[in-house]
Structures are given as structure tokens and as C-alpha cells.
N, C-alpha and C positions, 0 to 999 in steps of 0.2 A: 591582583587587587580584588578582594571581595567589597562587594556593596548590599546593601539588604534592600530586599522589596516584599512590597505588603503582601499580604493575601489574594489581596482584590487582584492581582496582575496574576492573568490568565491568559493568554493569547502571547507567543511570543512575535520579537518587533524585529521589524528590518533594517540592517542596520546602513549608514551611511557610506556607501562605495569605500574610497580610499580617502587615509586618515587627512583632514583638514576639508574635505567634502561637505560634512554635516553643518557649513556654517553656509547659511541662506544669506547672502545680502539682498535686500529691496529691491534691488535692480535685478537679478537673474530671473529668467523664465522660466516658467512652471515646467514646460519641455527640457531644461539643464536641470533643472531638480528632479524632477522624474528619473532623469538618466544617471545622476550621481546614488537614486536609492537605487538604480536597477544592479548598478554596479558589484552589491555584496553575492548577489545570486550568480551574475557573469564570473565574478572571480571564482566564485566558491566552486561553479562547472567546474571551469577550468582545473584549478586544482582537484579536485576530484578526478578528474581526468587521470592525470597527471598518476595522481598515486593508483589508478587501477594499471595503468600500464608496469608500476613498478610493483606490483600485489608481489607476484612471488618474495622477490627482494625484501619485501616488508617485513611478510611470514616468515621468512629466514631467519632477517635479524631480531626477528621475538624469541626464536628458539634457540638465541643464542647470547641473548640477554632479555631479560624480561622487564628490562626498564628502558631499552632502547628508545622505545617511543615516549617516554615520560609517561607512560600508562601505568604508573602506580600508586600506590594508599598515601595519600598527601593529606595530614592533617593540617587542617586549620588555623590552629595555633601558629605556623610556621610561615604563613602569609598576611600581609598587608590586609587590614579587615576597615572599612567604614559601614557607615551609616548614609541608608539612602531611603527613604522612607517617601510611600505614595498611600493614598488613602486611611483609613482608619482600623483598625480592629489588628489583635495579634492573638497568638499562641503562646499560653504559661512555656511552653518547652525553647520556646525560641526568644526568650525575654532575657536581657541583661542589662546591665548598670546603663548601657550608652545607647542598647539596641532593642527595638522590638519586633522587625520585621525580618525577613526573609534574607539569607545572605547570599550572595553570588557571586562565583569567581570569572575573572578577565584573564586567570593563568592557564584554565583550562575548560573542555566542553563535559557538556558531561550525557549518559546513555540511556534512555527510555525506548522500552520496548513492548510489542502490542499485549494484550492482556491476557494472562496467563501463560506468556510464555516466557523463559528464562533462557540463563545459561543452567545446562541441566548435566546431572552425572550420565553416565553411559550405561543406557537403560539395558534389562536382560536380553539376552544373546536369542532372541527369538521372532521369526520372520515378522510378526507386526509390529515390533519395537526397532526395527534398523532404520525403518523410513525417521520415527522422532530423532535418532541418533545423527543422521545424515542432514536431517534441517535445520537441528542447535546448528553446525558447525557453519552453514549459510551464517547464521548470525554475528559466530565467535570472527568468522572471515570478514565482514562488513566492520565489527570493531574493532581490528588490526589494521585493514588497506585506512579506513579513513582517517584514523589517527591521526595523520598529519598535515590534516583541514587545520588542527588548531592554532597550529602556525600562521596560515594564510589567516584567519581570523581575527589573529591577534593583531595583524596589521591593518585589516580594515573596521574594525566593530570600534565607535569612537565611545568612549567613558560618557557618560550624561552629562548633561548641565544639570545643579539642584533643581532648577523644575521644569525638566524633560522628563516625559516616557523614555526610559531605554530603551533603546534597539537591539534588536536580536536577530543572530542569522544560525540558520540550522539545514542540516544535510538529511534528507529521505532517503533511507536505502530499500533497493526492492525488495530484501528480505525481511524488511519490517522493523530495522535498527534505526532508531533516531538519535542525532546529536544534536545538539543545543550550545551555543556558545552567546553570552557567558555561561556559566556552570548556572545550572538553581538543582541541586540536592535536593535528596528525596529520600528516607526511609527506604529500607530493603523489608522485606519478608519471604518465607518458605513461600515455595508452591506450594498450590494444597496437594500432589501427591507426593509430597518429600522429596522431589527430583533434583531440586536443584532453588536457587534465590533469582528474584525480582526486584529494578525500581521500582517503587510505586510515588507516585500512578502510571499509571500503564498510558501507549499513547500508540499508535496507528499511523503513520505517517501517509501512507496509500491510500486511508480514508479522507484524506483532507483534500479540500478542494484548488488549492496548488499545485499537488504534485498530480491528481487527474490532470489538469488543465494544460499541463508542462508536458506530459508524457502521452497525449491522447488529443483526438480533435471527435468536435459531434459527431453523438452515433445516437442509432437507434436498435438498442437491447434487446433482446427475446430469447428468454430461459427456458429451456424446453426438460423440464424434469420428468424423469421415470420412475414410475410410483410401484414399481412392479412389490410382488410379495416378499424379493429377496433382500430387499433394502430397510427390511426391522430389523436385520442382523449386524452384528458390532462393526464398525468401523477399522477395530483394528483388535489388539490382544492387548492385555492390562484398562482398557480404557472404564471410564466407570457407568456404572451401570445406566442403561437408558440410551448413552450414548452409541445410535444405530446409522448405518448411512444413510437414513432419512434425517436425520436429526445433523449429522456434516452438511446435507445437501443444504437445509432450512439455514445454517448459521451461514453456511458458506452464499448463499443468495442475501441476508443482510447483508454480511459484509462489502457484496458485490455491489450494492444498493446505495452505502457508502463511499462508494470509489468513486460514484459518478462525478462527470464534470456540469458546469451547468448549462443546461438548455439541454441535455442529454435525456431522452425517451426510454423508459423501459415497458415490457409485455413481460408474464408468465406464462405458460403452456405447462401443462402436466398431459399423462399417457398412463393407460393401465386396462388392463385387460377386462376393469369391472366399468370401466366410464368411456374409454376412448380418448380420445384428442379434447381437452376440455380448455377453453382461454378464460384464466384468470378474470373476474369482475368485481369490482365496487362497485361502491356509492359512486365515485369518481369516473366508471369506465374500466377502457381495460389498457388505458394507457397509461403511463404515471411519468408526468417531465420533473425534470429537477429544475427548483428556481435559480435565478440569478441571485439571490442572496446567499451568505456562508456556506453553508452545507447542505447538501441532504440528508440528513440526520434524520435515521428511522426512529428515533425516542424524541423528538424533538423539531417541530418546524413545518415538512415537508408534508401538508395532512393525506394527499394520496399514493406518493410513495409509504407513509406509514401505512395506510389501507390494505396496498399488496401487500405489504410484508407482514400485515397481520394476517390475512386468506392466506400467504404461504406456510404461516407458523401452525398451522389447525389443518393444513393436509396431511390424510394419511395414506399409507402405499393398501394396496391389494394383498388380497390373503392367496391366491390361488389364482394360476393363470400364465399365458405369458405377456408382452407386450410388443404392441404396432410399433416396433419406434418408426417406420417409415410412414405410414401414417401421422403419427404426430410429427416428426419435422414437416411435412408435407404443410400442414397447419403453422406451426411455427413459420414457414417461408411465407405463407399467406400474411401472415401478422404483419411480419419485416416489410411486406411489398408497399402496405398501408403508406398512403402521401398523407403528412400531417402536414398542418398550418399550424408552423412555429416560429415565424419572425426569423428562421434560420437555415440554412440550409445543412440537413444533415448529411455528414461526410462518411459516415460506414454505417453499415445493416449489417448488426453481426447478431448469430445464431450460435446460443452458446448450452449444448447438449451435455448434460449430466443423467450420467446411467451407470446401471452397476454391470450392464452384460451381462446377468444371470439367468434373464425371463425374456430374451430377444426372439425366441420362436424363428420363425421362416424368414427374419430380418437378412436380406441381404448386402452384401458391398457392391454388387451391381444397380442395387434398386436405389440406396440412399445417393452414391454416387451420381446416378442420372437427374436424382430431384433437386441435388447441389448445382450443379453444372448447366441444370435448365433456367434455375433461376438466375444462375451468376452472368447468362445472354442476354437476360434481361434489363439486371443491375449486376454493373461488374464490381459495384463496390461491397457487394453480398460478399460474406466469409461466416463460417460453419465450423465451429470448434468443438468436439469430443472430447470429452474428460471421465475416464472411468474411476466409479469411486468407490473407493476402500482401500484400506495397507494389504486385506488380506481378503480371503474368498471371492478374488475376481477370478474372470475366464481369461486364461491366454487366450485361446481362439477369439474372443469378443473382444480383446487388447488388439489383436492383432487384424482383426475384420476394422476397425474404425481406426486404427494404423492406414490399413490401405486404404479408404474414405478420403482419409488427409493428402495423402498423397499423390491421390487422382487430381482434388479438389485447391490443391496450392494453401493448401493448410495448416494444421498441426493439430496432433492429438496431445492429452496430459492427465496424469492424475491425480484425482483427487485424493488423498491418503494420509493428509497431516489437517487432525481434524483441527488442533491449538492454533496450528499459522496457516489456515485455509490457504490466505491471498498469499503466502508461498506456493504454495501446492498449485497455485492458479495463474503463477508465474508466465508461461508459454502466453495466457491471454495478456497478460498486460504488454509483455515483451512486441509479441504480434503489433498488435494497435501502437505503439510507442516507434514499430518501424514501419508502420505506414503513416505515420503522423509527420514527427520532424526531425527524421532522421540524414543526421551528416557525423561525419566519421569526425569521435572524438567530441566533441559537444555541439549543440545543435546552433544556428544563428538566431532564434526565436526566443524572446522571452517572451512569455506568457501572463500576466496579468491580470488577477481575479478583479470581480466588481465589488465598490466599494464597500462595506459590513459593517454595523455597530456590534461592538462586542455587550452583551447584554450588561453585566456584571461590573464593565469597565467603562460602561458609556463615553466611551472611544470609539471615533471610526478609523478602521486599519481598510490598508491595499496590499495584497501577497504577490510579488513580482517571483518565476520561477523559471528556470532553464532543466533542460533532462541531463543525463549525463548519458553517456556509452562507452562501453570498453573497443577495444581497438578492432572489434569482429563487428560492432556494430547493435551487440545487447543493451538492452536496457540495466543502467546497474542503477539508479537512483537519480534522485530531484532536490537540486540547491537553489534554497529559496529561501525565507524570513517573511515576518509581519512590519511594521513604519506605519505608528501613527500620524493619524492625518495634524490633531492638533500640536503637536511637538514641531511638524514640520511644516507644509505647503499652507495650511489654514492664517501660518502666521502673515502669510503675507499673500495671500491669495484667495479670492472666494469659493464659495464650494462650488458654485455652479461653472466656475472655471477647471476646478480639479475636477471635475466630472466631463466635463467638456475633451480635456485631453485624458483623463481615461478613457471612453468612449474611441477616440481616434487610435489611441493604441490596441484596442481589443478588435475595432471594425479590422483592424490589419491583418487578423487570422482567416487564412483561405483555407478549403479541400489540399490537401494536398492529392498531389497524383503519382506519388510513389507506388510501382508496380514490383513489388519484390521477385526479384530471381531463387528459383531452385537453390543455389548455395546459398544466399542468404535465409531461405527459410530450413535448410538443414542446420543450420548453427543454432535456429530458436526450438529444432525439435531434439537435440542433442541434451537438453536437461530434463527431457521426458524421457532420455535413456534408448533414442530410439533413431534411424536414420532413416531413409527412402532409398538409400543408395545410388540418386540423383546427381549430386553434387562431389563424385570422385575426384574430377578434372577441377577442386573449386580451390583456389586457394586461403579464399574467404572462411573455409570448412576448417581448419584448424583454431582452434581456440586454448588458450591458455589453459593450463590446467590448475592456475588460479581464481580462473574467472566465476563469476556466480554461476554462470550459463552452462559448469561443468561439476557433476554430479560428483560430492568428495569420495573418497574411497570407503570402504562396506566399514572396511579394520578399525575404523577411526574409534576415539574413545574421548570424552568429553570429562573433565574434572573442575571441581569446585574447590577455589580457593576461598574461605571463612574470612572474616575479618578477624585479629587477634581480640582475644579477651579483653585485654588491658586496655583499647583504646576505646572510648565510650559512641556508639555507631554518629553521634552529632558532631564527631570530630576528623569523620571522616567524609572525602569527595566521591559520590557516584561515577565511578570510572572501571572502565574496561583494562585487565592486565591480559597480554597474551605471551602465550607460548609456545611453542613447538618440538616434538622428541622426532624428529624427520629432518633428516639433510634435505639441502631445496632441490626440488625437482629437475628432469634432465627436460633439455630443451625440446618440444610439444613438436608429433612429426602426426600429419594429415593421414585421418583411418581411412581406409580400401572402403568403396565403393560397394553395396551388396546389394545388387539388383535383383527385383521380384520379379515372377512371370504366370501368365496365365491363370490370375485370381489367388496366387499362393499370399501368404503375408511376408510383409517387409522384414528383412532382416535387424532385430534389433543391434546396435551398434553406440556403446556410448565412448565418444570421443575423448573422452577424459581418461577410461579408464585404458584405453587401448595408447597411450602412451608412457603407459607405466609410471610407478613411482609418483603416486596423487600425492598431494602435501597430507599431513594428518596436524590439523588444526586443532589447537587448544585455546580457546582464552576464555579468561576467568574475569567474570564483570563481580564488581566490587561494590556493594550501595551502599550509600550514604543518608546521611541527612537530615534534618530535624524537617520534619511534614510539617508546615504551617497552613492552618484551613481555616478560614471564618466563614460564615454561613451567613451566603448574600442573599437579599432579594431580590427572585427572579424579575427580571422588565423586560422591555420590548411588548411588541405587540405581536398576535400571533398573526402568521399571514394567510390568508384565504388562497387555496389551490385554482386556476383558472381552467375550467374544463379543457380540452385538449379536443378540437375539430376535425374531422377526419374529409376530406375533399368528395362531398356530394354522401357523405355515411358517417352518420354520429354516433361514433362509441362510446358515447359515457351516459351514466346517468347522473341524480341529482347530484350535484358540488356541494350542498350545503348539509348534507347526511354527515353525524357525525362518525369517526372513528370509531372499530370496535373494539371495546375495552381490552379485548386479549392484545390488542396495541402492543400496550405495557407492559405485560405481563413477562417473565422471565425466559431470557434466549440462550441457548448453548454457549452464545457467547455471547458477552456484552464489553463492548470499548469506552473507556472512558472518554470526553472528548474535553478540549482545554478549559470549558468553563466550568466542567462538571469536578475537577480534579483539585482545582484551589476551592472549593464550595461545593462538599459533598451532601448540604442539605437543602442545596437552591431547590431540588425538586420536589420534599417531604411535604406533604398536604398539598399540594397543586401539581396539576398537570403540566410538563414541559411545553415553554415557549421558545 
């Protein structure tokens, strides 16, 4: 069943647990309605669950039909179409006799992926193109296992009443695949380097404040970049010009900026042979919290995280020299130690070190090691993550010196190397934090529950209910959650200051957790950075699918782009993902040998996936669709004033009321669309984001 929706409908909706749920009678409690919306994001875990255990199985039967999963070009015509019309305004291209707004399918979900990145063909045969080859296929793999959410979907997502908000439920995966059920198509276009096609709009699911909140608990951030000389050098080979790992580092700290959850703290630290150990300052300080509204949104909202992120966008590395990095983390752990008054108590101090290893000088694994370890006696909820960046021109020896850092320190190392899907690249950190959070085998018992938000655009207020997901070792593979407007549902029969009331009581219900991760358990998160401690021989936990995200595809793989035919006009076709496979399924996954370091040497690298031979070699070919329909809203809301940030007896910040610097705005490596900017791509023309 298609139905069409306005423009104005930005934000997708949550949809009602199981079918006959969505009907409120006057006598039910806000506490059974709450529970009946919680219900799309419980099931959705679950089945998600579900289909990562049968991943292989899945990729199988793609490779042995291609229509197995119903992931194929289903036009339009050939479906049940109405008319569902919310607000006012349309598109000449999506206008007909009976319709003018937006159509959406109930038969199936459909695939938005973060911004500029695709399903792409199988770039040249050369050491810094294998890493982009190896991270499509994270993708193509994320639109084959979940394929068969749309099933479970279709039994709980209820059709609207003519004047309901729809509900909508959608699946975050950690490689940056989103689904959306019902369907709302969307236009395809080239990448701009002819690699391969796109939905558009593009969309982030890691940046949205659900799937933080679901896979992560308060923390307090501290980015310790290395400004050294050797990071104006490219990032990898084909990239285009400009693009240097200073300029990964800069996109990749947005990004990261975006992830946050709310009431989550962040610091900068930069190091370089011409400054030293320098902390980040605004107008604001040098702290930057994220509010309890929507997002942290560095183009929009958050006025002292946008501050850091404009000081990080206008740093430059050093021409000559090498670099303290032990000195600067030394600073960095000073930062981390800082007691903030935040209404909250924060659950991790994590220290999250980007460097290329090129300009490390006299840096040792004895010296950093001791200044992790001193600090971790003090706060044991301190962690210390390593990410060398680049696909190309790092140091083994310096891959392998902050290998063994990790591995003293109950850590993980990663790299930074895919500069399009950073927050892949950055995987190991999300995974970490997601298993010291709420982690149980198989889906977590915790849903998580954002604060409530007016959608500017939609002058709606929505609530995002959200569970994590994990595969059966215990990874992080993705976050099933939705949007559920307030007025469609609980408003009807209840006051706000009651629906705030029992939000309030379901969010006060998140604690610390006190998960202390074992040696196998963090061998299985450092196994997608290609790498082991040789810890975890005796772990039985250490074997991992060679399905799973958590396991690095094979080098061989090859990526192809299936075109839409000529003959069918692109508005007649559904955004969806087809996959395939030229690989019989893999042999059953037997636990790698053990490689023990000794006496300062480095750890043996060991990736788990590949040492069982026979990886899957994934293909799928995402399909777009759609007629774009966009009206250009006026932006509203009000903007929110940042509240300086208290430091216990030392105030870090200066004035609050300084404005933002215009390089703010100004254009980033990479920029994300976010849901209200993508139905209304001119809300922001002549004014500043609200």
C-alpha cells in the first residue's frame, strides 16, 4: 500500500508496537502507551537480532537468487497507491490527477545512506583504494542481513488514520545503512567521482541522538589531535585534491561531535612540535556539553559545540618537527580528570587519540602506557583509544607501538582510513562504549528514550524510544528505534506535563553501568582493526562469524553497480537494495591461535576473519528511486542559548554570550544532511540555522 506525504514530513515516526496497539482508549495509562510505542524498537532488536545470526544464510541465498529477499526494482504501477496528504505545498514532479504529495510504501523499507557514500564499483587495484573497497561491502552486507526487518515491520507499523501523523520505524546500522519502513523514495544520483550511485538525501543514522543514547551512556570526550607536519599529506591515493589527514581528522571530529548523546561533555587537545599541548578555547570554554534537546547539530542549535568545531576547522598541522604525543595525552588526561557540574553523572572519560605516527620522535609504549594506567588508578572508568590515520603512508612500527599501548591499557587501537564513512573507520570506538554500556547477549533489556523535541518544520513534538542490537560475540551491529508523534498519540488524551512526567521517570532509570570487559571480549572489538593481543587464545568468545561486521571482508572482493533499465522512468521505481553473491557460503568459522608479545616487541597482527578462510565476497546493488519532493519551509523555533559549563572550584569557560565564528558555516569535508534539512533544502538560505 503506498500512501503520499507532504513535504513538510521530516522526521520519521514511531510506529505503534503490535498491530491493534495504536488504538488509545481514554481509560489506558500513559505508562501502557508508552509501552505499546516502545514495542516497534523491542521487536525491531529482536528481529534484527535474529537475522545477524542467520547473516551468512542470508548472503547465501542472495547469491543464489537475487530476488530472494524481495530486494528487487518494484515499480509503482504495480502497487496499491493512495492519497494521504499532511500539510501544504508540493512538487510539479510528484503532482497527479488524484495526488500531490509524497508517496510511501507499506510493502517495503527502503535505503538511505550517509553522505557521499554509495554502493560503489570496485575501485583500482591499489594499496589506498582497498580500504574504500573493503568498507562498500560493510554496507552492501548491512542491506542484505536486514532485509528481513521488512517483514517484522509489516506486522507492526499500523496504516494511519486520515488525520494521524504516521508512524515510522527504522533500523541504524553501524556501518551507516539506514532503513525506513514505510518506504518514502528519493532520487538516485552519481557520486561526484563516478564510482558508483546514491539515495538522496543522504542521512547518518550514528549521528542521531537515538542511536547515541541506545548504544552509549554519559561520557566525557577528549580528542587529542596530532598536528604533526606529516598529516598535509593525502589521506589515501585517488582522493581529491586538498583532501589531507588533517582535513579526515577535522571531518572526522564533526562527525564525532554528532554522535554525541545528550548531557555528553566534549574537550579538544591538539600537539605539535611548533605549540605543544594546546586545549581548545572559545567564547564558551573549553568544554562543550550537548543539550537535552534534538541534536547536537554542528550547523545548527548547539552554539558551543558549533564554537569547537569551528577552532577545530581553522587548525593547522606544523611544517617541521616531531611530536610529544606523550606530553599531550598527559594534558588530554588532565582535561578527562576535570569534575564538571552537570546535573549528571558522567559514566566514561574517554580519550580518543588521532595521529598519523609519522612525527612521534622519542615517543614511547613504556611512557604512554604508564600515563594511561596512572590515570586508570585513579578513575577506572578512564579508556584511551589510538586510531592511526591514513589508508596510506603510516608507520607499522607506530601501528604497532599503539597496538601494544592498547593492549597493556584494556583497550583498542583503529584506523582512521576511510575518509567518506569516517564513523566506519571509527567503528572500534563506538563498539567499545556500546559494550561498556548495555550490553547482553543478543539485544540489550534497556530501551532508551530521547527527550522530548519539536520538530522545527513540523511543529510536532516527537519522542525516539531505542534498543541496540549485537551479534552473538557481543558487537555492536546497529540501533532499532523510530520517531511517534506526541500529538497523533498520548496528547490526545493526556497532558504534556503528564507525558513529560513519565518521560522523565523512564530516562531517570539510566544508571553507570559497571561492565568491566574481559580480554576475549575486547579481542573480538580489536579484530576489525585487523589486529589481536594474542590474550584471548583460550576465549571461546574470540571466534566471530565471518559474517559479522566485526570481521574484516576479504582483500579479493569486488563491488558492482546494478543501473536502473532505461525504459523505466527513475519515479517508477522503489529505493531498495538488490544483493548478490559469486561465493559459495562460507565454511563453518574455527577460533585463530593465540600470538603472544614479549618484552616491548609488537603484537602480533591476526585478523580473525581472514584466518578462517573462505570470507563471503559480497555484492549488493542499492537501486534508487523516487521522485524528491521538497518545499522550502520557514525555519522556527527559537535558538537556544549554551549554559556555560562549571568546573568544581576552576571555571573554564569564558563569556556565553560571544557570538559564533562565522567560519562556523563555512564548508566541511563533509557535511550530513539532517532530517529537516533534506525535505527543505532552503530552510537555511538567507538566515542562520536554528
Amino acid at each position: 500500500m503506498h500512501f503520499t506525504l507532504t513535504a513538510s514530513f521530516v522526521v520519521v515516526f514511531l510506529s505503534a508496537a503490535w498491530p491493534g496497539a495504536r488504538s488509545q482508549a481514554s481509560g489506558s495509562s500513559i505508562a501502557n502507551v508508552m509501552a505499546q510505542k516502545e514495542q516497534i524498537a523491542v521487536q525491531g532488536a529482536i528481529s534484527a537480532a535474529v537475522n545477524e545470526e542467520n547473516a551468512c544464510a542470508a548472503i547465501a541465498a542472495c547469491g543464489s537468487n537475487v530476488s530472494a529477499l524481495a530486494c528487487t526494482l518494484a515499480p509503482v504501477s504495480s502497487m496499491t497507491t493512495a492519497c494521504f496528504n499532511i500539510g501544504q505545498g508540493s512538487q510539479p514532479a510528484c503532482n497527479n490527477a488524484t495526488c500531490s504529495n509524497l508517496l510511501f510504501s507499506y510493502e517495503q523499507s527502503n535505503i538511505r545512506l550517509p553522505n557521499g557514500v554509495g554502493v560503489k564499483k570496485a575501485p583500482a587495484p591499489n594499496p589506498g583504494a582497498v580500504n574504500a573497497r573493503l568498507r562498500t561491502n560493510y554496507l552492501q552486507r548491512d542491506i542484505c542481513v536486514q532485509k528481513p526487518l521488512d517483514n517484522r515491520y509489516k506486522t507492526v507499523v499500523p496504516q494511519p488514520l486520515a488525520s494521524d501523523f504516521p508512524d515510522f520505524a527504522f533500523y541504524g546500522s553501524a556501518s551507516g545503512v539506514m532503513r525506513i519502513f514505510p518506504a518514502v523514495a528519493y532520487d538516485q544520483f552519481a557520486l561526484a567521482d563516478g564510482s558508483g550511485v546514491q539515495c538522496t538525501p543522504s542521512y547518518d543514522p550514528r549521528r542521531r541522538p537515538w542511536f547515541a543514547g541506545a548504544a552509549s551512556q554519559t561520557k566525557l570526550l577528549v580528542l587529542l589531535l596530532d598536528l604533526g607536519p606529516f598529516v598535509n599529506s593525502p589521506v589515501a591515493f585517488g582522493t581529491a585534491a586538498g583532501v589531507t589527514k588533517l582535513a579526515a581528522m577535522q571531518a572526522t571530529v564533526s562527525a564525532l561531535f554528532e554522535s554525541l548523546r545528550a548531557f555528553d561533555v566534549v574537550a579538544v587537545v591538539t600537539v605539535s612540535n611548533s605549540t605543544g599541548p594546546q586545549v581548545l578555547t572559545t567564547a564558551y570554554g573549553q568544554f562543550a556539553q550537548v543539550t537535552t534537546f534534538n541534536v547536537p547539530r554542528v550547523n545548527r542549535g548547539d552554539e558551543a559545540i558549533m564554537a569547537l568545531d569551528a577552532a577545530v576547522q581553522n587548525l593547522t598541522a606544523a611544517t617541521s618537527g616531531t611530536t610529544d604525543l606523550l606530553t599531550g595525552l598527559t594534558q588530554a588526561l588532565t582535561v578527562a580528570d576535570f569534575e564538571l557540574d552537570l546535573g549528571k553523572t558522567i559514566c566514561e572519560r574517554v580519550v580518543l587519540v588521532l595521529t598519523d605516527g609519522l612525527s612521534l620522535g622519542n615517543t614511547t609504549a613504556a611512557g604512554l602506557t604508564a600515563a594511561v594506567q596512572a590515570q586508570q588508578l585513579r578513575r577506572k572508568e578512564t579508556t584511551v583509544l589510538f586510531f592511526s590515520v591514513g589508508a596510506i603512508g603510516r608507520s607499522a612500527q607506530s601501528d604497532a607501538l599503539l597496538q601494544q599501548v592498547s593492549c597493556a591499557t584494556g583497550s583498542v587501537w583503529g584506523k582512521l582510513d576511510d575518509f567518506q564513512n569516517a564513523l566506519l573507520s571509527m567503528y572500534p570506538y563506538f563498539n567499545l562504549l556500546a559494550a561498556r554500556s548495555f550490553y547482553n547477549p543478543g539485544v540489550s533489556n534497556l530501551t532508551y528514550f530521547t527527550q522530548r523535541y519539536t520538530s522545527a518544520s513540523r511543529r510536532v513534538d516527537v519522542i525516539s524510544p531505542a534498543r541496540p542490537v549485537y551479534d552473538g560475540s557481543g558487537n555492536l551491529v546497529g540501533v532499532a528505534s523510530g520517531d511517534f508523534s506526541l500529538q497523533s498519540t498520548l496528547l490526545r488524551n493526556f497532558t504534556l506535563e503528564e507525558v513529560d512526567a513519565e518521560l522523565n521517570s523512564r530516562i531517570t532509570l539510566e544508571r553507570c553501568s559497571n561492565v568491566s570487559l574481559s580480554e576475549c571480549r575486547l579481542e573480538t572489538i580489536r579484530q576489525f582493526s585487523g589486529y589481536t593481543c594474542g590474550t584471548g587464545s583460550g576465549c571461546p568468545a574470540l571466534v566471530v562469524s565471518p559474517c559479522s561486521i566485526a570481521t574484516p571482508p576479504s582483500t579479493n572482493s569486488s563491488v558492482a553497480v546494478l543501473q536502473p533499465p532505461q525504459s523505466s522512468p527513475i519515479s517508477d521505481l522503489l529505493c531498495c537494495g538488490t544483493c548478490a553473491l559469486n561465493a559459495a557460503p562460507p565454511p563453518a568459522p574455527t577460533a585463530a591461535p593465540g600470538n603472544g608479545t614479549g618484552g616491548g616487541g609488537s603484537p602480533t597482527g591476526a585478523i580473525v576473519g581472514g584466518s578462517v578462510g573462505g570470507l563471503v565476497v559480497i555484492i549488493i546493488v542499492i537501486v534508487v528511486v523516487y521522485c524528491c519532493c521538497c518545499r522550502k519551509a520557514q525555519p522556527g523555533g527559537n535558538s537556544r542559548q549554551q549554559v556555560p559549563l562549571q568546573t568544581d572550584g576552576n571555571t573554564q569557560n569564558g563569556a556565553a554570550a560571544a557570538e559564533v565564528l562565522g567560519t562556523s558555516w563555512g564548508p566541511r569535508p563533509v557535511i550530513d544532511v539532517d532530517e529537516e534539512d533534506m525535505m527543505n533544502p532552503g530552510r537555511h538560505q538567507g538566515a542562520r540555522p536554528t
